[in-house]
N, CA, C and O atoms as a MOPAC input file, in Angstrom:
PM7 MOZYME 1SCF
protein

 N    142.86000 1   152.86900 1   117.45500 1
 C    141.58600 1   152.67300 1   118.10700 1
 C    141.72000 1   152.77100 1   119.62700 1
 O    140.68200 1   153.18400 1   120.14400 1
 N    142.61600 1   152.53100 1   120.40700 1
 C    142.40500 1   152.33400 1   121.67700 1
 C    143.01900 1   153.32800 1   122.01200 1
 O    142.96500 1   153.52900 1   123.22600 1
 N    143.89800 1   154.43600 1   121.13100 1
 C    144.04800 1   156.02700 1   121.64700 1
 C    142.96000 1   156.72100 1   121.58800 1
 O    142.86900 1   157.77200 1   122.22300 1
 N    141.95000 1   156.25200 1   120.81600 1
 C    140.58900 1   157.18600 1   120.78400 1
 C    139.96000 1   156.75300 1   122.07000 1
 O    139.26000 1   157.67600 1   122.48700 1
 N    139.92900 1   155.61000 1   122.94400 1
 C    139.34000 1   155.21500 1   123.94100 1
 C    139.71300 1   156.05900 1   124.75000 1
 O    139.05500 1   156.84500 1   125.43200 1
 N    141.42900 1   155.79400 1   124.62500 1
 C    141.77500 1   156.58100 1   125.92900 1
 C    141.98600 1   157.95500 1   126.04900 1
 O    142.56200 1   158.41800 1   127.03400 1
 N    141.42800 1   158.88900 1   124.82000 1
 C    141.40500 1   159.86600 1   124.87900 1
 C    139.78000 1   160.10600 1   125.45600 1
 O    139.65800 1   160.93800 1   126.35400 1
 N    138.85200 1   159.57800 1   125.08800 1
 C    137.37200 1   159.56700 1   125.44000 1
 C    137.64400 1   159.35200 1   127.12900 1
 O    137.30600 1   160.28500 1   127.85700 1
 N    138.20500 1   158.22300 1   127.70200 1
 C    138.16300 1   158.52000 1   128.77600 1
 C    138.84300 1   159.37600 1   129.72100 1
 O    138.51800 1   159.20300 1   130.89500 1
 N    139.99800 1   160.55300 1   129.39900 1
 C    140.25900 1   161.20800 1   129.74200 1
 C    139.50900 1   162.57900 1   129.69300 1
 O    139.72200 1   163.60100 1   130.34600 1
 N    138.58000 1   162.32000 1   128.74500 1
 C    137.54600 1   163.99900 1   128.42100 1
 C    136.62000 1   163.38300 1   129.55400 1
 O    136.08700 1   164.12600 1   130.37900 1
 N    136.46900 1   162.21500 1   129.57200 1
 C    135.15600 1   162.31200 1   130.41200 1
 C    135.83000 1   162.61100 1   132.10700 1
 O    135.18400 1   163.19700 1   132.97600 1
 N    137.02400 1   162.14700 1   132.27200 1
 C    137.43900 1   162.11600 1   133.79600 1
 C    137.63900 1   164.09800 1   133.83700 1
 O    137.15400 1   164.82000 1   134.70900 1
 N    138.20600 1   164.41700 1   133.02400 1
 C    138.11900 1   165.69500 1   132.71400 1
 C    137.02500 1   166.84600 1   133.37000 1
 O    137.25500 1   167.91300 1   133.93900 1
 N    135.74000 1   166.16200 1   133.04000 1
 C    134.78100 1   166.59000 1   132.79100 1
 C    134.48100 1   166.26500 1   134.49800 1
 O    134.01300 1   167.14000 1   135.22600 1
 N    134.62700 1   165.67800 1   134.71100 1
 C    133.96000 1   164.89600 1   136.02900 1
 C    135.24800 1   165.75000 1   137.63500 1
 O    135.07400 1   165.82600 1   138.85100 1
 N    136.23400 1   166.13500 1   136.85300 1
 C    137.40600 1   166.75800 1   137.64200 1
 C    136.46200 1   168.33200 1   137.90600 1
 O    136.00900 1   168.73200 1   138.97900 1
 N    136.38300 1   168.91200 1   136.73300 1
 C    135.32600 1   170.44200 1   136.71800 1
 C    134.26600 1   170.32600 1   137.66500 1
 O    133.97100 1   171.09300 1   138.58100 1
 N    133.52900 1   168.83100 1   137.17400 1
 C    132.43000 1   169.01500 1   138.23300 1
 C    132.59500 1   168.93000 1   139.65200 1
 O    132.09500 1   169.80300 1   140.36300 1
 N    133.46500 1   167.64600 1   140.31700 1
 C    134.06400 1   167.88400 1   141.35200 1
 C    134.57800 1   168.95000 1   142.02200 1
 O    134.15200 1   169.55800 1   143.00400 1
 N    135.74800 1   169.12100 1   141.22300 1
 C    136.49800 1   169.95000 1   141.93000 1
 C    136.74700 1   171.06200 1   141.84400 1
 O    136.94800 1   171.75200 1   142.84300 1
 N    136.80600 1   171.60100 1   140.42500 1
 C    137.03700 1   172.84100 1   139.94200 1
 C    136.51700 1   174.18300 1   140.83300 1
 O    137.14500 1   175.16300 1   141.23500 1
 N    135.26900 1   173.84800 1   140.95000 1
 C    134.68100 1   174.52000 1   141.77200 1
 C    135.45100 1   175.11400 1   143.15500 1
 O    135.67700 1   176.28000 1   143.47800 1
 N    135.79800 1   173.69700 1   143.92300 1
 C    136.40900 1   173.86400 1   145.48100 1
 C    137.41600 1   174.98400 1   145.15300 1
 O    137.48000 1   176.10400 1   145.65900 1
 N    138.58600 1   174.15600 1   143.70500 1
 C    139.91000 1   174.57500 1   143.58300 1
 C    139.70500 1   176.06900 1   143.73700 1
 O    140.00700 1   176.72700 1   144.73200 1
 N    139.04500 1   176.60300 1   142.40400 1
 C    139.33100 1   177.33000 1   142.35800 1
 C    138.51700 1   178.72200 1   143.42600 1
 O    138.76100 1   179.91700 1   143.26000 1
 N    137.44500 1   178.09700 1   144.59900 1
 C    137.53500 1   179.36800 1   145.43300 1
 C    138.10000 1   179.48100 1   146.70800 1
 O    138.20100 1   180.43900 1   147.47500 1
 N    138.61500 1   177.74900 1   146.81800 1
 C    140.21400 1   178.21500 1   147.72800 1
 C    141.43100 1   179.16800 1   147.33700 1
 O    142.22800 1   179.88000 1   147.94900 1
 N    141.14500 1   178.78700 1   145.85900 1
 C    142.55500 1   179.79200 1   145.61400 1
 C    141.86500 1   181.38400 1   145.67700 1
 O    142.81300 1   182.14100 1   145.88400 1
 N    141.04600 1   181.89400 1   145.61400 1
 C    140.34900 1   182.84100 1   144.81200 1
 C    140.47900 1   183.43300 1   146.71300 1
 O    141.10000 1   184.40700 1   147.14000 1
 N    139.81200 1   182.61900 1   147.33800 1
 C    140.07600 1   183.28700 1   149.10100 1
 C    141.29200 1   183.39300 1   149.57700 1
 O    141.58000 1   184.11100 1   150.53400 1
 N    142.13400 1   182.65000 1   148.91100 1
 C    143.83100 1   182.41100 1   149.58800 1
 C    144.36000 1   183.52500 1   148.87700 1
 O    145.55600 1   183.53000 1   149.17000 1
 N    144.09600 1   184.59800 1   148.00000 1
 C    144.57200 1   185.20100 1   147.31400 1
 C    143.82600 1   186.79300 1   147.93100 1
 O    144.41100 1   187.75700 1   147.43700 1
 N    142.90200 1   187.10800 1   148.70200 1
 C    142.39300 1   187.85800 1   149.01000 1
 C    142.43000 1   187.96200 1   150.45000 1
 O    142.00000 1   188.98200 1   150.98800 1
 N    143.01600 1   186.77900 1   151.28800 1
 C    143.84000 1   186.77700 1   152.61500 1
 C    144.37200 1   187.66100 1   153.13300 1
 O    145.07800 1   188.35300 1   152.39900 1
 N    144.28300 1   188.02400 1   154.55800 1
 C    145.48500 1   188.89000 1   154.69600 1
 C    146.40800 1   187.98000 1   155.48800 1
 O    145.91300 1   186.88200 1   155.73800 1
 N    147.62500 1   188.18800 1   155.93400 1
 C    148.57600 1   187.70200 1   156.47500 1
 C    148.40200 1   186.18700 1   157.41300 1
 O    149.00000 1   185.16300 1   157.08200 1
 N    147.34500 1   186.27300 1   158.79800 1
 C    147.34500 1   185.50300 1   159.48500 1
 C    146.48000 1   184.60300 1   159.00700 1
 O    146.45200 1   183.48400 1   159.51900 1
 N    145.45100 1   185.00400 1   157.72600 1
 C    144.64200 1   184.00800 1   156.82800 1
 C    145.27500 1   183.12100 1   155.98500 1
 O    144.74400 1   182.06300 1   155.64900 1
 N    146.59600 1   183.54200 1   155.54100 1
 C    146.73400 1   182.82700 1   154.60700 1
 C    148.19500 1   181.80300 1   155.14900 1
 O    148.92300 1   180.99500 1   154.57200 1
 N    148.12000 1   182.36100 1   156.56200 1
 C    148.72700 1   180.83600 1   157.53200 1
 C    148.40400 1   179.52500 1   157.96700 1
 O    149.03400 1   178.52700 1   158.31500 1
 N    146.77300 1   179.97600 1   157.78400 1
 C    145.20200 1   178.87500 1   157.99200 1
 C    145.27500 1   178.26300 1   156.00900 1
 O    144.78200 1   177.16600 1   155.75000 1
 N    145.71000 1   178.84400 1   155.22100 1
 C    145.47900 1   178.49200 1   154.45500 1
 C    146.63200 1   177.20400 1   154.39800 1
 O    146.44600 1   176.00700 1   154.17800 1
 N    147.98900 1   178.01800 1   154.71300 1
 C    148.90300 1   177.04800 1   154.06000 1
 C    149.05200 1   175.89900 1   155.13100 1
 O    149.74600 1   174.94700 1   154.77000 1
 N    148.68900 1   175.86500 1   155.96800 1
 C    148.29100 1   174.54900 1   157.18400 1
 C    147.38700 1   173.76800 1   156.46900 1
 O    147.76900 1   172.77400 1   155.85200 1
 N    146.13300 1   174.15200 1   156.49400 1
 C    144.94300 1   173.30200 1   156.04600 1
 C    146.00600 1   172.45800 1   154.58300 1
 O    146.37800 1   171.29300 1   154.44300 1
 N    146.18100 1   173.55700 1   153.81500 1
 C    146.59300 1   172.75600 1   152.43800 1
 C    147.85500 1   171.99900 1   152.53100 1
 O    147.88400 1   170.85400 1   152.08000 1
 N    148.78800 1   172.46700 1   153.01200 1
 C    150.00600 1   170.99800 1   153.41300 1
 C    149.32000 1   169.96700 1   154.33600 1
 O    150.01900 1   168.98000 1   154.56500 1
 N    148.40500 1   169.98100 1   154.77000 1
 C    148.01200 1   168.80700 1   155.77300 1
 C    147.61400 1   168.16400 1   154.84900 1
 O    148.23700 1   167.12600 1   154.62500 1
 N    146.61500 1   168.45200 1   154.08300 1
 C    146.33000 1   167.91900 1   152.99200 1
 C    147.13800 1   167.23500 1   151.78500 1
 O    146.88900 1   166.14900 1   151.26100 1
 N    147.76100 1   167.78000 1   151.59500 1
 C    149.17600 1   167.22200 1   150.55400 1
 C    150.02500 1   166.34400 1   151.12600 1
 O    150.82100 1   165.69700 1   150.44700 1
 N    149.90600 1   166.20000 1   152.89400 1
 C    150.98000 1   165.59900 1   153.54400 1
 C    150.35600 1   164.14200 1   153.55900 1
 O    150.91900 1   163.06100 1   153.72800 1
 N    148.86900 1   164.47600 1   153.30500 1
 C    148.28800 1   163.34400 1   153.06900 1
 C    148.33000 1   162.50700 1   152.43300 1
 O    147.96100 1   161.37800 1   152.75900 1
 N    148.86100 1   162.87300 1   151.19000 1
 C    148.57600 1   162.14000 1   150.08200 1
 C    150.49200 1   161.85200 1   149.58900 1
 O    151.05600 1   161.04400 1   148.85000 1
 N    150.73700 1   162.44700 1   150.04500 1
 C    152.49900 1   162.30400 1   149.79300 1
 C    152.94300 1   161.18700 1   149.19600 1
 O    153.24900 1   160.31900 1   150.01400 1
 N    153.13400 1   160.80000 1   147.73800 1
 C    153.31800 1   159.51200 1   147.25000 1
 C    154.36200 1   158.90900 1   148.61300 1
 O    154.97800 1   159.44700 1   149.53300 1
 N    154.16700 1   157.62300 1   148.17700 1
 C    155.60200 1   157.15700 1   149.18300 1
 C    156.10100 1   155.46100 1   148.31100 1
 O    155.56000 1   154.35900 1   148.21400 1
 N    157.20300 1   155.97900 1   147.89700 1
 C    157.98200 1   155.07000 1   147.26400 1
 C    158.20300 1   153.85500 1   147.36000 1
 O    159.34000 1   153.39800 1   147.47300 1
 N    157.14600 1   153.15600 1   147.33000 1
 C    157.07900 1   151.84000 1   147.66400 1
 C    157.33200 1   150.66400 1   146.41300 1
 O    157.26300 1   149.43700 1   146.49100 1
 N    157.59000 1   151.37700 1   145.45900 1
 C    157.89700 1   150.08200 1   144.56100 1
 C    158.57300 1   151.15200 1   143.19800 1
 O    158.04600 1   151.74100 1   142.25400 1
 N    159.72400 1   151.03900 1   143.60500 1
 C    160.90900 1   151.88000 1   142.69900 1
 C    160.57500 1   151.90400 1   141.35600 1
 O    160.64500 1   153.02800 1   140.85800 1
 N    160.23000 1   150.99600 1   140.60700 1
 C    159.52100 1   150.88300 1   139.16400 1
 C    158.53500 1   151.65700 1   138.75400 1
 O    158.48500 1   151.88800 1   137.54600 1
 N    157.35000 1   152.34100 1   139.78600 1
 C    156.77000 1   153.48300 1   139.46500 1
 C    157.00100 1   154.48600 1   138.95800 1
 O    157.38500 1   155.05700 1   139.97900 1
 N    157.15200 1   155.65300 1   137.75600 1
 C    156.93200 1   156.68000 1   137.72400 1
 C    156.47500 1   157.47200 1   138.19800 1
 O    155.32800 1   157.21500 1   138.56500 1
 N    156.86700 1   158.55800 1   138.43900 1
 C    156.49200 1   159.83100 1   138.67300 1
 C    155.03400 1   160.30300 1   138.76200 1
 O    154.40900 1   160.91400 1   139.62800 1
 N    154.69600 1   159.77000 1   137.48000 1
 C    153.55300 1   160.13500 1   136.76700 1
 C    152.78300 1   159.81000 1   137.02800 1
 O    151.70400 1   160.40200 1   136.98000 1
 N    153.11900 1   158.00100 1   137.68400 1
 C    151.84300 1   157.23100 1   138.34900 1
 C    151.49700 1   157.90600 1   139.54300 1
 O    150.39800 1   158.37900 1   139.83300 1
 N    152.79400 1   157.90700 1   140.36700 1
 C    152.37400 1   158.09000 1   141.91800 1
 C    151.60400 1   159.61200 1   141.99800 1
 O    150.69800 1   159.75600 1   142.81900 1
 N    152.04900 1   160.86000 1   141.01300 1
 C    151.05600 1   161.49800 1   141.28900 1
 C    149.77200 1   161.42400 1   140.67500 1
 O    148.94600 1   162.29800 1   140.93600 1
 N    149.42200 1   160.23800 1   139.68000 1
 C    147.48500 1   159.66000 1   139.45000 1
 C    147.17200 1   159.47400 1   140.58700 1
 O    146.20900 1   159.98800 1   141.15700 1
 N    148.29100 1   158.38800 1   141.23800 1
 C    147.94200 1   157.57300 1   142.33100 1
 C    147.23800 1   158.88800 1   143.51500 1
 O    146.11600 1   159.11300 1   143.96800 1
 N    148.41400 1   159.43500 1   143.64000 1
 C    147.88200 1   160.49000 1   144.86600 1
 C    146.67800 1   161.92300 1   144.45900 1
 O    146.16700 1   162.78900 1   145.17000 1
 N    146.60900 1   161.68100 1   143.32200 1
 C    145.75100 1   162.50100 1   142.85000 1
 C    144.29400 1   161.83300 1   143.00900 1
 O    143.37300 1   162.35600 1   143.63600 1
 N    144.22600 1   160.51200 1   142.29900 1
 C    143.05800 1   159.53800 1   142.57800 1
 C    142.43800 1   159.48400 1   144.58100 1
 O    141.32800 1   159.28500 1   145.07300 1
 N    143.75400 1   159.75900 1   145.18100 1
 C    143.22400 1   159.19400 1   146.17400 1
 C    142.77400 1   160.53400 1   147.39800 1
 O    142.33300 1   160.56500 1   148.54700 1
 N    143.11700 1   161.35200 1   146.53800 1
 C    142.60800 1   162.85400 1   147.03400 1
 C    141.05200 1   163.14700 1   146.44600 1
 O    140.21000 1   163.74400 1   147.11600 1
 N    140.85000 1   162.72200 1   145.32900 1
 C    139.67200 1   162.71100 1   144.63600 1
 C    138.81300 1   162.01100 1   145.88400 1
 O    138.02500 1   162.66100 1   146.57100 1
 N    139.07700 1   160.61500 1   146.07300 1
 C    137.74700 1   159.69100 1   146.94300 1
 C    137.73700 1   160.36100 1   148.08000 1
 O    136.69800 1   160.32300 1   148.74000 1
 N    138.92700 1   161.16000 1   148.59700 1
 C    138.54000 1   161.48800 1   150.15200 1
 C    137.68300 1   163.30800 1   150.14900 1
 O    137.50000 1   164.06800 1   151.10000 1
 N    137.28000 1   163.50200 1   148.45700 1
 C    136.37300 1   165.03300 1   148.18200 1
 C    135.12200 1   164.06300 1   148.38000 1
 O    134.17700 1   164.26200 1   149.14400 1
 N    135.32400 1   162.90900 1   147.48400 1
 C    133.55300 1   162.30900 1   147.04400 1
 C    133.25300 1   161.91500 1   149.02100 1
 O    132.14600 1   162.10800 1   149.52400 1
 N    134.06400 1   161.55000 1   149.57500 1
 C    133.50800 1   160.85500 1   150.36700 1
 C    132.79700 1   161.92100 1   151.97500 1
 O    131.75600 1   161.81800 1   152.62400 1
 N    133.91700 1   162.80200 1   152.06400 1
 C    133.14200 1   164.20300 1   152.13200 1
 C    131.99500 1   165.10800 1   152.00400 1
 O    131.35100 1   165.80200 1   152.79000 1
 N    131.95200 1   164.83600 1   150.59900 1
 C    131.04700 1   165.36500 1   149.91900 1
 C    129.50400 1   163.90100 1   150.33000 1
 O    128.34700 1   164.19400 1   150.63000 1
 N    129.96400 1   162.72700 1   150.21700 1
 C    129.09500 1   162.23000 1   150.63500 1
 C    128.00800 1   162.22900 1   152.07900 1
 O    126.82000 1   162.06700 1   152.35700 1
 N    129.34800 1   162.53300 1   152.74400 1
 C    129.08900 1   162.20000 1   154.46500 1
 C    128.63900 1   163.93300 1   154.86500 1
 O    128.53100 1   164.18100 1   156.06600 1
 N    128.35300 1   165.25000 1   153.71400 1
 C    128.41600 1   166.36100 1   154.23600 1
 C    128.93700 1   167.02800 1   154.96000 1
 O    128.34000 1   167.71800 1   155.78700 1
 N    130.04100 1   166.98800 1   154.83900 1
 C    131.22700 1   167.52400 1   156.19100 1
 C    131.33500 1   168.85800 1   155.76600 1
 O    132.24900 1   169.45300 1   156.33800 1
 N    130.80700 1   169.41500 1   155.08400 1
 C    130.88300 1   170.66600 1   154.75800 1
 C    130.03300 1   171.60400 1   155.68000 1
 O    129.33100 1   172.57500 1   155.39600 1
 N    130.33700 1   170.97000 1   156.94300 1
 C    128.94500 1   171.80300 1   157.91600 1
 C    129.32500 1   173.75000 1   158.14000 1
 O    128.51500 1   174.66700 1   158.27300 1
 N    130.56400 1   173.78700 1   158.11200 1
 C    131.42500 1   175.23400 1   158.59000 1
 C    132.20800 1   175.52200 1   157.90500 1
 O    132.38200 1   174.85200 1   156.88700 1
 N    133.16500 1   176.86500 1   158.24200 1
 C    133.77900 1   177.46200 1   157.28200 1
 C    135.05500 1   176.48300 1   156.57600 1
 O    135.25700 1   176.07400 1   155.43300 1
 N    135.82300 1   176.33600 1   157.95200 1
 C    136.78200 1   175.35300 1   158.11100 1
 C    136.51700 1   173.53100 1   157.71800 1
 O    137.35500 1   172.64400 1   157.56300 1
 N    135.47300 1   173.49700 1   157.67200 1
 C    135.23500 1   172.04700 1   157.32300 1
 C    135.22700 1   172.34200 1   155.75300 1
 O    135.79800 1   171.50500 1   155.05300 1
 N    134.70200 1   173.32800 1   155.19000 1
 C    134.64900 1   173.69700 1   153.61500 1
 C    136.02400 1   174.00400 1   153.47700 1
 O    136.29800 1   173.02400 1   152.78400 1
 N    137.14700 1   174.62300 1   153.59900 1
 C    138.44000 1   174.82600 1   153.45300 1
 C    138.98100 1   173.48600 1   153.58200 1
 O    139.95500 1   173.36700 1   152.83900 1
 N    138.72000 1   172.41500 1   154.25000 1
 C    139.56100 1   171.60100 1   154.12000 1
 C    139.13400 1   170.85900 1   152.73400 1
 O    139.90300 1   170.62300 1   151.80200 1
 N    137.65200 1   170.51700 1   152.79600 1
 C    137.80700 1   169.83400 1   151.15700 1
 C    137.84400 1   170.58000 1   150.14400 1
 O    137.70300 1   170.03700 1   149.04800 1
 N    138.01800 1   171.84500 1   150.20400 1
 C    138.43800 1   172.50600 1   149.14500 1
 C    139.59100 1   172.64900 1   148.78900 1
 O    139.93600 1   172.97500 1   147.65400 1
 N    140.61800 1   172.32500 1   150.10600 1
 C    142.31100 1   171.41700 1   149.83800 1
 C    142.55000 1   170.30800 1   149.23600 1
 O    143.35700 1   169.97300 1   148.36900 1
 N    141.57100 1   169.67300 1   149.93000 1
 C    141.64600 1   167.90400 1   149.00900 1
 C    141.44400 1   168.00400 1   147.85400 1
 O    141.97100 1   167.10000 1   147.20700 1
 N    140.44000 1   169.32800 1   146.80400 1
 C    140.14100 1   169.28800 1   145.73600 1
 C    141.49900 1   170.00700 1   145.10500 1
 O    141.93000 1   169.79600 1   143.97100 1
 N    141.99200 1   170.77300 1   145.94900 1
 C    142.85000 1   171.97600 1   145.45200 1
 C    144.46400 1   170.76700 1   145.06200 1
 O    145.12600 1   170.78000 1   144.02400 1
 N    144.66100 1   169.93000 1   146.19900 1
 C    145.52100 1   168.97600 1   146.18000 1
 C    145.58600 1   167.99700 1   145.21400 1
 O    146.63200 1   167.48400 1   144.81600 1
 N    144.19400 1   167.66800 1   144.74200 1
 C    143.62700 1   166.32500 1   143.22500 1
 C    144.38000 1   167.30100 1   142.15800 1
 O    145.30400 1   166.96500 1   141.41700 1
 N    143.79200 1   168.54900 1   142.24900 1
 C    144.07600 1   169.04300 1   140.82900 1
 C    145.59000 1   169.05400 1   140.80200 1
 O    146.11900 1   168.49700 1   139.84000 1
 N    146.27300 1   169.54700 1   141.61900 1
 C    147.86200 1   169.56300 1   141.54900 1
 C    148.55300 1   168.50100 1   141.55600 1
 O    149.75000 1   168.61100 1   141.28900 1
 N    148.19300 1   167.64700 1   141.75400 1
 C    148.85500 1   165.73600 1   141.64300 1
 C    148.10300 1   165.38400 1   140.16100 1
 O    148.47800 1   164.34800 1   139.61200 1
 N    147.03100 1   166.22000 1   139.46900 1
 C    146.64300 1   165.52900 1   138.10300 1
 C    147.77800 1   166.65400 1   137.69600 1
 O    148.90500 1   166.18300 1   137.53900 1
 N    147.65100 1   167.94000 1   137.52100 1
 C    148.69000 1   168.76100 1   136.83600 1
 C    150.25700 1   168.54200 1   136.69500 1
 O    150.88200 1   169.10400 1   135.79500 1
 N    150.92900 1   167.61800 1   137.71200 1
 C    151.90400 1   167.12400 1   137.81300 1
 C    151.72800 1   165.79400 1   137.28200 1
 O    152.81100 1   165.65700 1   136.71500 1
 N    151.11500 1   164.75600 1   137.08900 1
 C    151.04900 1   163.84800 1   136.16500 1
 C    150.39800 1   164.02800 1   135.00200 1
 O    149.53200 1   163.27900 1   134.55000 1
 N    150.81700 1   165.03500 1   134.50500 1
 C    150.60900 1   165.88700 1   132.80100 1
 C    149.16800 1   165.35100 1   132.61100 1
 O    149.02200 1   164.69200 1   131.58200 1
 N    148.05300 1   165.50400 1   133.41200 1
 C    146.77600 1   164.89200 1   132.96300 1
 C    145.81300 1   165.70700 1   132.07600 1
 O    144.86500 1   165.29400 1   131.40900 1
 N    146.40100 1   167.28100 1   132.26500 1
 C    145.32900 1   168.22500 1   131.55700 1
 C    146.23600 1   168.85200 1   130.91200 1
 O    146.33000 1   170.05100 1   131.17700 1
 N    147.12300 1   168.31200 1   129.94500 1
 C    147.81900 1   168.59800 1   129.11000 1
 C    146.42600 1   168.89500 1   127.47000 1
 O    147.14100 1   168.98000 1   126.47100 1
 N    145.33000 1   169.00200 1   127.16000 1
 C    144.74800 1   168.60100 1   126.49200 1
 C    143.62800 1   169.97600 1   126.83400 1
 O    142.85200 1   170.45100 1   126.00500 1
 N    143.78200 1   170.41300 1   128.18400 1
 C    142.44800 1   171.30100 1   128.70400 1
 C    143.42400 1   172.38200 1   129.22700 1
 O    143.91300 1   172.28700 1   130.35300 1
 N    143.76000 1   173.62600 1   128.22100 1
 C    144.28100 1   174.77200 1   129.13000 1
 C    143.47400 1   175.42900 1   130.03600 1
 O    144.06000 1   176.50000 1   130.19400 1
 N    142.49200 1   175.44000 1   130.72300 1
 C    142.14200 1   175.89700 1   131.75400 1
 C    142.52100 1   175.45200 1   132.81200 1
 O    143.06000 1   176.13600 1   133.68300 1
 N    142.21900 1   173.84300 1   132.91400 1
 C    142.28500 1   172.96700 1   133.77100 1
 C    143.78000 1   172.90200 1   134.20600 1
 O    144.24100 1   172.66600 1   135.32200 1
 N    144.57100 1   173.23900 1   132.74900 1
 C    146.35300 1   173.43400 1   132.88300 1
 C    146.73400 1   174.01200 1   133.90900 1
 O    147.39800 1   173.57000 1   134.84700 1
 N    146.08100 1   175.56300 1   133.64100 1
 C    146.29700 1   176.73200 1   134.47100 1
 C    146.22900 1   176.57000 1   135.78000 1
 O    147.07900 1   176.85600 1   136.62400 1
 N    144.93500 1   175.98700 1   135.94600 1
 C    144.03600 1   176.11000 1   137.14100 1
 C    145.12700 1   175.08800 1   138.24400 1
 O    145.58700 1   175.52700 1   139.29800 1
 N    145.37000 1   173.76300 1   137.74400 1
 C    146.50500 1   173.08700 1   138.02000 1
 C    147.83300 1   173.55300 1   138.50800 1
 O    148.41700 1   173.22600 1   139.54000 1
 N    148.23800 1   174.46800 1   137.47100 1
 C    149.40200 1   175.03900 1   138.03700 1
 C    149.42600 1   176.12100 1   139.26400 1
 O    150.37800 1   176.40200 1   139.99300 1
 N    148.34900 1   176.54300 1   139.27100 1
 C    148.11900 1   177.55200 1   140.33200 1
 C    147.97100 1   176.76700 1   141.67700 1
 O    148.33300 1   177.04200 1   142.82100 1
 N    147.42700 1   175.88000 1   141.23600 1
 C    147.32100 1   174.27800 1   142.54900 1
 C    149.04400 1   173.88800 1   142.75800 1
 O    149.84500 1   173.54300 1   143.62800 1
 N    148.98900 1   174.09800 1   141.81900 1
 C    151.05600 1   173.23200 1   142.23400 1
 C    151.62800 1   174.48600 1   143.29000 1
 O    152.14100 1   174.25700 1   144.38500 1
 N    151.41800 1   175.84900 1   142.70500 1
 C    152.32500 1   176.75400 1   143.43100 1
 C    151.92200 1   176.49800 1   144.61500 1
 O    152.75500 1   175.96600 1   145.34900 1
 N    150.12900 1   176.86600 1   145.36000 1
 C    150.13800 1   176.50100 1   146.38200 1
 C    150.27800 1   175.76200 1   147.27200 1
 O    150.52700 1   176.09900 1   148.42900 1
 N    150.10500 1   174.35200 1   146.76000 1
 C    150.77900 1   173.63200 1   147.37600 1
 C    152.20800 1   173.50300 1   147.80000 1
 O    152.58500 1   173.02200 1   148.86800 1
 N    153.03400 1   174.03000 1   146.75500 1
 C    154.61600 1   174.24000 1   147.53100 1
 C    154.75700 1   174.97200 1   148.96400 1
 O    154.95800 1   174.72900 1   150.15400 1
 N    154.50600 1   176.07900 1   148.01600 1
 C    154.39800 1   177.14500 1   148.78400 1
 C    153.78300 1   176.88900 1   150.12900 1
 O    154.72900 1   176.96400 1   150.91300 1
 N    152.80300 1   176.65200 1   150.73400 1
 C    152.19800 1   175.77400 1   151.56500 1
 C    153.05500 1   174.76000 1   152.43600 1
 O    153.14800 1   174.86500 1   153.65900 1
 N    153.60900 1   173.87200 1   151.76400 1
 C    154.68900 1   173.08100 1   152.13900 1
 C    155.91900 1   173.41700 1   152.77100 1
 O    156.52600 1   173.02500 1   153.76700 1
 N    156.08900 1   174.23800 1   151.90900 1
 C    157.53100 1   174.94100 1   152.39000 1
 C    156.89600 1   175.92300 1   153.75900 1
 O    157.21900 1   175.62100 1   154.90900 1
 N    156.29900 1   176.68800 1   153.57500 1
 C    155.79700 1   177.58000 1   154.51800 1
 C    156.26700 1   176.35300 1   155.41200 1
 O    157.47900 1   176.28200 1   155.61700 1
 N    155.29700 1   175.20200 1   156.06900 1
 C    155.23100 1   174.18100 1   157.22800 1
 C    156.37900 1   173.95300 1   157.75300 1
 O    156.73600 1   174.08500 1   158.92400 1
 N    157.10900 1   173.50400 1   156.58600 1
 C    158.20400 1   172.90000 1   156.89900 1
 C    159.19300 1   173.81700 1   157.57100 1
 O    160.17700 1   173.53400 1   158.25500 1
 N    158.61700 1   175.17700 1   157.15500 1
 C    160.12000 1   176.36400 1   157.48400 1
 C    159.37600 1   176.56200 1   159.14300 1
 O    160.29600 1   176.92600 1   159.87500 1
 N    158.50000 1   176.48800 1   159.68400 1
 C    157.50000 1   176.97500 1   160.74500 1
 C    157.62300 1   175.30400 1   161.61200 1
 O    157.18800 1   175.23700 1   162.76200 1
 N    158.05800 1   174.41000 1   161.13800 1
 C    157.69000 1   173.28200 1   161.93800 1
 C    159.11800 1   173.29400 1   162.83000 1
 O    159.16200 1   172.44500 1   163.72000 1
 N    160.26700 1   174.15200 1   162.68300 1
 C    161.52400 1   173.78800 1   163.38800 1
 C    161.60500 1   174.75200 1   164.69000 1
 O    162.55800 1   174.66400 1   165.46500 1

């Protein structure tokens, strides 16, 4: 009985991830992929800033993996809603960034196996993980 709960509430967070975010995710990736060179330097900035944001940080060794990326996934989620609340979506660049924060939720749920259940959402996830590395690494190789 209480795997059926917690499967119900994972269709519904599911559901509520598509409506959020899916959207952002997937036409950041969809523009980051149709970039040319010095675009997709704006891309991988905006999106490691974003990820740098949320960077679990090991504060209590007993955590899993799994949590800290809910954790950082959850907390990429409130800073889309709150965005999305306050309309910061005034310009191009103000839309690229929460379309990182969304692009960043999905890749911290895809890494805490959350859409193990939704192959789209799988996919869509994993395409969020690459960029975000990728992204990362880019910074990190450009920050020395």
């Amino acid at each position: 009985m209480l795997n059926w709960f917690s499967d119900q509430k994972r269709r519904k967070q599911i559901r509520q991830d598509r409506k959020l975010l899916e959207i952002r995710a997937r036409r950041l990736l969809n523009s980051y992929l149709t970039a040319d060179g010095p675009r997709k330097q704006r891309f991988y900035q905006v999106v490691a800033g974003a990820a740098a944001a949320f960077s679990p940080v090991i504060s209590d060794p007993s955590l899993e993996s799994s949590q800290l990326a809910h954790d950082a996934a959850e907390a990429a989620i409130r800073v889309v809603q709150q965005r999305d609340l306050k309309k910061m979506d005034g310009d191009e660049l103000q839309s690229m960034i929460t379309d990182a924060y969304a692009t960043v939720a999905i890749a911290y749920r895809r890494a805490s196996a959350f859409y193990t259940a939704d192959k789209e959402m799988l996919e869509l996830g994993t395409a969020a993980v690459h960029l975000v590395t990728i992204a990362t690494s880019f910074n990190e190789r450009n920050a020395d």
